[in-house]
N, C-alpha and C positions, 0 to 999 in steps of 0.2 A: 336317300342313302342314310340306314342310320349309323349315328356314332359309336365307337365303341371302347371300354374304359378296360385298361392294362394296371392290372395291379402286384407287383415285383413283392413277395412275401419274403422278408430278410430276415433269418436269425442271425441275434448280435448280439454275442457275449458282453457282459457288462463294462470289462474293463477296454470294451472295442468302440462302445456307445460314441465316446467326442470325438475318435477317429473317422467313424462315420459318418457324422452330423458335420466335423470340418471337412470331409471331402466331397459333401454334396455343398455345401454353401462355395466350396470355391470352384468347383464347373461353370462359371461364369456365362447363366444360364443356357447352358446345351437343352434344355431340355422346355423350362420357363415359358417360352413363347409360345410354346401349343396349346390348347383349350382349355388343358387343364394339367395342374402338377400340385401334389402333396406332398410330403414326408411327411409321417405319422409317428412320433416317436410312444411307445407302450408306455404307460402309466403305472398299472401293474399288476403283476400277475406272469408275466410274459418277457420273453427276451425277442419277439417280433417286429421290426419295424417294417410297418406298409409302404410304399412309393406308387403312388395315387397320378395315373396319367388318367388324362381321356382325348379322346384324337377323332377326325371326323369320317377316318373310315380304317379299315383293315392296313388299306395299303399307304396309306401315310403314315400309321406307327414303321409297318414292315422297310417303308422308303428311312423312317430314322435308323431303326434297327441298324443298317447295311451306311448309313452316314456317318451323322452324328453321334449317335450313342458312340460309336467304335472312337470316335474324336475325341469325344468328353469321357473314356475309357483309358486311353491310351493307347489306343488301338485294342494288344488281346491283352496284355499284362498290366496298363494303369504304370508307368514308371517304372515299372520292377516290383512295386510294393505288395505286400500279399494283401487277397481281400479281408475288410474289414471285419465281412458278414462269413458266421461258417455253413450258411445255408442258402438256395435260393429255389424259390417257386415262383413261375407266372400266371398267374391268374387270369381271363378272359371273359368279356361279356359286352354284350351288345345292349345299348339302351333302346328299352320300349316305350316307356314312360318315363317325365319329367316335370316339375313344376321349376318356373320362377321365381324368385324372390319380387314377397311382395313390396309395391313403392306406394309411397306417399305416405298420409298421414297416418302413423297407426294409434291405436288407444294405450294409454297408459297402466 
């Protein structure tokens, strides 16, 4: 079964930026523990920030989908608060290929 990486494409106006960045650091990892999790914050050029999952199959993102996420949400509304981001895209793909990181000694 391959894995497959979920990527939440977030526009987020500027002055929305630390509003954002504090409402993911205090989800008190909801999400954390699965294979993989990024926040991407844009550097620049862009008012984009990535949200970088990867999970080991379809149906365990879709199993968070319907859990957790709705938890680490607020259910549908997050507290009452309006969203941070004033856009959202999900993004989908299946990994075919992958390397490792290499270990041991490397050359200088």
């Amino acid at each position: 079964m391959a894995s497959v990486v979920k990527i939440n494409v977030l526009t987020v106006p500027a002055e929305q930026r630390e509003e954002l960045e504090r409402r993911f650091a205090s989800r008190a990892g909801a999400v954390e523990g699965q294979d993989g999790f990024e926040l991407l914050r844009p550097v620049e050029g862009t008012d984009t920030y990535l949200v970088y999952t990867r999970w080991r199959s379809e149906e365990d993102f879709q199993n968070w989908m319907r859990g957790s996420m709705r938890q680490a949400h607020g259910g549908s509304g997050g507290e009452g608060r309006k969203p941070a981001a004033s856009g959202s895209e999900l993004w989908s793909f299946e990994v075919v290929q992958q390397a490792a990181p290499v270990r041991g000694d490397r050359p200088a």
